[in-house]
NUSE-286026 format. One record per residue (C-alpha): residue in three letters; x, y, z. Coordinates in steps of 0.02 Angstrom, whole numbers, padded with zeros to 5 digits, always signed. Layout:
<rs>
ALAXYZ...
</rs>
This chain:
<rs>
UNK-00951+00889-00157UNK-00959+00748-00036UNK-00813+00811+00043UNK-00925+00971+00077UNK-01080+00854+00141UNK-00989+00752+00264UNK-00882+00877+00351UNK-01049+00989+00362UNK-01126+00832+00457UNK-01005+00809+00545UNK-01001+00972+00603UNK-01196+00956+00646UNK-01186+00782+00751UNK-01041+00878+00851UNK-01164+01013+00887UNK-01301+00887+00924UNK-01201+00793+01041UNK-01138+00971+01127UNK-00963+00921+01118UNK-00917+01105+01092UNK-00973+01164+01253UNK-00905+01011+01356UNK-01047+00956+01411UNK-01048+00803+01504UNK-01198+00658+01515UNK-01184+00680+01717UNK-01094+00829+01821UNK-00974+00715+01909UNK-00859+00710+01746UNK-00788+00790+01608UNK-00835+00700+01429UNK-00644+00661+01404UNK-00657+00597+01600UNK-00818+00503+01539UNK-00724+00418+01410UNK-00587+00351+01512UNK-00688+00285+01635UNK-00793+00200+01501UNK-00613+00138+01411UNK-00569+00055+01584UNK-00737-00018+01602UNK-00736-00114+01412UNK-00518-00168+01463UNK-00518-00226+01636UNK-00363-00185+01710UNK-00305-00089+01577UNK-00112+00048+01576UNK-00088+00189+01563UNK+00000+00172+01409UNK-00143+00065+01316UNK-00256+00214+01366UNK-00159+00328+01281UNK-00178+00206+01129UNK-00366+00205+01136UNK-00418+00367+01160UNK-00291+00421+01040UNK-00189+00542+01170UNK-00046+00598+01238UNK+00011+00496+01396UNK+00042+00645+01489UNK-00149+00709+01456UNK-00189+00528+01514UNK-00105+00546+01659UNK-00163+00701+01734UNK-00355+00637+01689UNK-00320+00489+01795UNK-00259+00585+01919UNK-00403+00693+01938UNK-00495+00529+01937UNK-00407+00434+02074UNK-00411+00610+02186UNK-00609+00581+02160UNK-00609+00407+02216UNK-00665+00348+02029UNK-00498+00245+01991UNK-00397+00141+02085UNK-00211+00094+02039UNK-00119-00059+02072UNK+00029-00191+02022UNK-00018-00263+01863UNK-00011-00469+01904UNK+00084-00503+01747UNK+00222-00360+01765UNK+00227-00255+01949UNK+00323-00124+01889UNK+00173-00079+01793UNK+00020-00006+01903UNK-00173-00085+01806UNK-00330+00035+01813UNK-00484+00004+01874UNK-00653+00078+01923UNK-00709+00101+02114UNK-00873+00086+02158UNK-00889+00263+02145UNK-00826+00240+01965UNK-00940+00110+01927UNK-01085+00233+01983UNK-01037+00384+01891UNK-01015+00244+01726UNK-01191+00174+01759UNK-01270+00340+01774UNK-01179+00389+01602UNK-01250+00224+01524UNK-01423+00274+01577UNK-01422+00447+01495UNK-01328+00400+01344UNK-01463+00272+01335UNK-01614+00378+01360UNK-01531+00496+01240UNK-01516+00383+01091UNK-01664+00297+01111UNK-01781+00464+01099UNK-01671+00505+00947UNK-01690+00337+00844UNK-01866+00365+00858UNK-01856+00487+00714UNK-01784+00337+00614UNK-01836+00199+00505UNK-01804+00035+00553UNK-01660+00017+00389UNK-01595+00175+00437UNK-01564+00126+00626UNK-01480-00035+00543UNK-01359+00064+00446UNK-01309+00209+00576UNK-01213+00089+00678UNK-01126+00010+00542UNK-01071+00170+00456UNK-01016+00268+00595UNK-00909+00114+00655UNK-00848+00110+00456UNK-00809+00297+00468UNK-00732+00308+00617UNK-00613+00173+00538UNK-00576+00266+00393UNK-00510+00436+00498UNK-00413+00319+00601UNK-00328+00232+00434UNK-00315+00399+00362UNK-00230+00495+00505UNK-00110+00339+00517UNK-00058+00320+00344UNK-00038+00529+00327UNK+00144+00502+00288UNK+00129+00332+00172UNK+00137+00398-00010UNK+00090+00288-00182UNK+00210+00349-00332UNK+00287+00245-00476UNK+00420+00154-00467UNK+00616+00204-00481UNK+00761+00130-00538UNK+00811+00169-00354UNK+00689+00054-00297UNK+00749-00129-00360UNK+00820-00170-00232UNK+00704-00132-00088UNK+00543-00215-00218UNK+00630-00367-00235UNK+00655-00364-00059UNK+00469-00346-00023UNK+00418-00498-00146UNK+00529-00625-00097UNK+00500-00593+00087UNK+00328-00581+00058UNK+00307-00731-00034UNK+00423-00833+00073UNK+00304-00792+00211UNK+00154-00875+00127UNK+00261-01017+00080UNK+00250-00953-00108UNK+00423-01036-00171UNK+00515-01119-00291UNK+00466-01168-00454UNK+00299-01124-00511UNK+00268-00952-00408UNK+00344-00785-00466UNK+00465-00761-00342UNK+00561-00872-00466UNK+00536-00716-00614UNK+00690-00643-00690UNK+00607-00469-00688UNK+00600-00472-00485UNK+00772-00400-00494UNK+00751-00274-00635UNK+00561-00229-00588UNK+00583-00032-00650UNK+00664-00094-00811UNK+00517-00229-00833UNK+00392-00103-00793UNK+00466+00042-00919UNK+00397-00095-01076UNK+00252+00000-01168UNK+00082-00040-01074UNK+00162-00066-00895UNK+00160+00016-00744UNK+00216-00032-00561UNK+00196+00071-00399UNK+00280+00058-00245UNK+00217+00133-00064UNK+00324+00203+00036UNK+00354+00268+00220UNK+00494+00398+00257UNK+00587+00337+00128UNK+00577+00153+00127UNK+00461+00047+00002UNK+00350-00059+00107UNK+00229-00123-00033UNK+00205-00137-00220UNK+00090-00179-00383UNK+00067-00152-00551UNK-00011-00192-00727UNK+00061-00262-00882UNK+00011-00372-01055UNK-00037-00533-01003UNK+00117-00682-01077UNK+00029-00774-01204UNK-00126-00701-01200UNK-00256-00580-01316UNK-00183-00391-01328UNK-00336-00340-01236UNK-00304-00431-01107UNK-00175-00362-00955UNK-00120-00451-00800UNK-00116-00391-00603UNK+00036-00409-00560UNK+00178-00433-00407UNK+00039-00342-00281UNK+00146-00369-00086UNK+00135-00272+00063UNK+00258-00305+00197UNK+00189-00330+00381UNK+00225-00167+00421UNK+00094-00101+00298UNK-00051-00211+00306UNK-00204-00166+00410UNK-00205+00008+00346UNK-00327-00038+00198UNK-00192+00017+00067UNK-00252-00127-00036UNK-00385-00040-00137UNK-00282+00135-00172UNK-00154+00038-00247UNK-00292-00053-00351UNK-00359+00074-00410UNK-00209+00168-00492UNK-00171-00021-00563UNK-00328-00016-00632UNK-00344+00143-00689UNK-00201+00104-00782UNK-00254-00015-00859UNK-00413+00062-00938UNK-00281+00200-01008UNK-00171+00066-01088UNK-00331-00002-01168UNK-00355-00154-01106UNK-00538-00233-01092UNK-00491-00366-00965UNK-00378-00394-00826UNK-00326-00548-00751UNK-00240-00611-00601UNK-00180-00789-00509UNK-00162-00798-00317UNK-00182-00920-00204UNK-00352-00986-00121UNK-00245-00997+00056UNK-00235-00798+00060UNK-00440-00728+00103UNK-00438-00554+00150UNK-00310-00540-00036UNK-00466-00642-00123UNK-00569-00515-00030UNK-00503-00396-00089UNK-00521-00429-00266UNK-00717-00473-00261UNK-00727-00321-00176UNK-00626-00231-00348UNK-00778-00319-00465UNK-00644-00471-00514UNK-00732-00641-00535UNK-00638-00830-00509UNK-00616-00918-00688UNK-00608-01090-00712UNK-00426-01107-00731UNK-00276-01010-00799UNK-00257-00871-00958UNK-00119-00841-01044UNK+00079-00911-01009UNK+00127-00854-00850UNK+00221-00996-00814UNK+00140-00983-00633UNK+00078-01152-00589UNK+00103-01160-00421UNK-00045-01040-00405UNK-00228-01120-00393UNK-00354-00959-00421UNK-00387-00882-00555UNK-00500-00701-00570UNK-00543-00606-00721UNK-00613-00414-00708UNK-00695-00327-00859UNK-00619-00162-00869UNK-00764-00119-00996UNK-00887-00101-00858UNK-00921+00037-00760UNK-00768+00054-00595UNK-00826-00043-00449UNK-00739+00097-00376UNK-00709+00319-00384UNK-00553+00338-00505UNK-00409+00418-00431UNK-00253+00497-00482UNK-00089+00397-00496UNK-00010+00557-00406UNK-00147+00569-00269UNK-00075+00536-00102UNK-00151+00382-00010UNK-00310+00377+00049UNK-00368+00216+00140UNK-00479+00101+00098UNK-00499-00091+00158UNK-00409-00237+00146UNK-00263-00305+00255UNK-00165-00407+00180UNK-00037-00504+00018UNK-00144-00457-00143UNK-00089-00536-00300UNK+00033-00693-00332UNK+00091-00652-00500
</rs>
């Protein structure tokens, strides 16, 4: 499994880089000292509290490490310029030392290993540990965000979502969806034979939404994206492509050989998303939406083989990319 493969890997590169044991790249420092000091050096005058944030710990484990720092002359603490009830970090001399000598050895150290690698294989390591690293970060985040199908319950709180949503990207009046009868009845419009809709939610409250259905006007093979919003709150987490995939997924259940959706050219990282999902532009619009205010078009054959692993529609998230709106129908 490739589950199995990574973790075992992982476990290896921990072992390589003697994490285990605590060793450190110089004796004057811990490696979780090491780290701070090389946090402070990369945000000049950086808190307490945004330390915590980057290293990913608790502010009072932050605080007795910079303790032990400043007792060791590596850190010095004073009034922040913009706020000076709030004390800034930064390195002493001493601190710049110890950081310099770390560099050197950390250096050395990665050097002699890349040795052992070919050129495209040194081209790739950064990228896909930085890719990685992004992906536990999302995942750990977005532990408690769950994708189900929509309820009744939820008609309120969707409709919610797509109107603000599309409000915010100027998506309104006439012409744009926000204007559909079914945003108020979305459960009910979704329950039709070939339909689904999904909504993610945190603790209780929908923050997001999509779904699949026949395409107005259109050939029975064809089915349309549909009503894909995520509300500020939710976007960064790369919950685009999870919820694409149980829309597509769908889809290729229902039967349907092509899908098909209109957004607008204004909105990237949603256009991203889809090329990323194996959806093409078209020359112009399919079917009878009755969405002319929208000015792309995409098309995806469902025929071909996923540009993506399937999924289960009851599997809970697991993150992807993508940041942003997705779909404007």
């Amino acid at each position: 499994m490739q589950t199995n493969t990574i973790r075992h890997a992982t476990r290896e590169l921990v072992r390589a880089l003697r994490i285990i044991d605590g060793t450190s790249c110089t004796p004057e420092v811990t490696l979780s000292e090491g780290h701070l000091l090389l946090a402070i050096a990369e945000n000049p005058e950086t808190t307490a509290t945004e330390l915590a944030e980057t290293l990913e710990l608790e502010k009072s484990t932050i605080s007795r490490t910079i303790g032990r720092l400043e007792e060791r002359g590596f850190l010095a603490r004073e009034p922040s310029e913009a706020d000076a009830r709030v004390r800034s970090l930064s390195l002493t001399p001493a601190g710049r030392d110890v950081l310099a000598a770390i560099d050197r050895f950390a250096d050395t150290e990665v050097a002699a290993a890349l040795e052992f690698l070919a050129p495209d294989e040194v081209d790739a390591l950064g990228t896909l540990f930085q890719r990685y690293s992004s992906a536990l970060r999302r995942a750990r985040a977005t532990a408690n965000l769950t994708i189900r199908p929509i309820e009744q319950a939820d008609n309120a709180a969707v409709g919610h979502v797509i109107r603000t949503v599309m409000t915010e990207f100027g998506a309104v009046g006439e012409g744009f969806s926000i204007e559909d009868p079914e945003v108020d009845a979305m459960f009910e419009s979704y329950a039709e034979p070939r339909s689904a809709f999904w909504v993610i939610e945190r603790d209780g409250k929908v923050l997001g939404c999509g779904g699949v259905a026949p395409l107005a006007g259109a050939d029975p093979s064809i089915c349309e994206l549909r009503k894909m919003y995520f509300l500020p709150a939710l976007r960064g987490f790369g919950l685009g492509m999870p919820l694409m995939r149980r829309c597509l997924e769908a889809a290729r259940e229902f039967g349907f050989e092509t899908c098909y959706l209109e957004t607008l050219a204004s909105m990237h990282q949603a256009r991203a998303l889809y090329l990323r999902a194996g959806f093409r532009p078209t020359d112009g619009p399919l079917g009878a939406t009755g969405h002319h205010g929208c000015d792309s078009f995409m098309t995806l054959d469902l025929t071909a083989e996923p540009a993506f692993a399937a999924i289960t529609r009851s599997q809970r998230v697991k993150p992807a990319t993508a940041t942003e709106v997705c779909s404007e129908t």
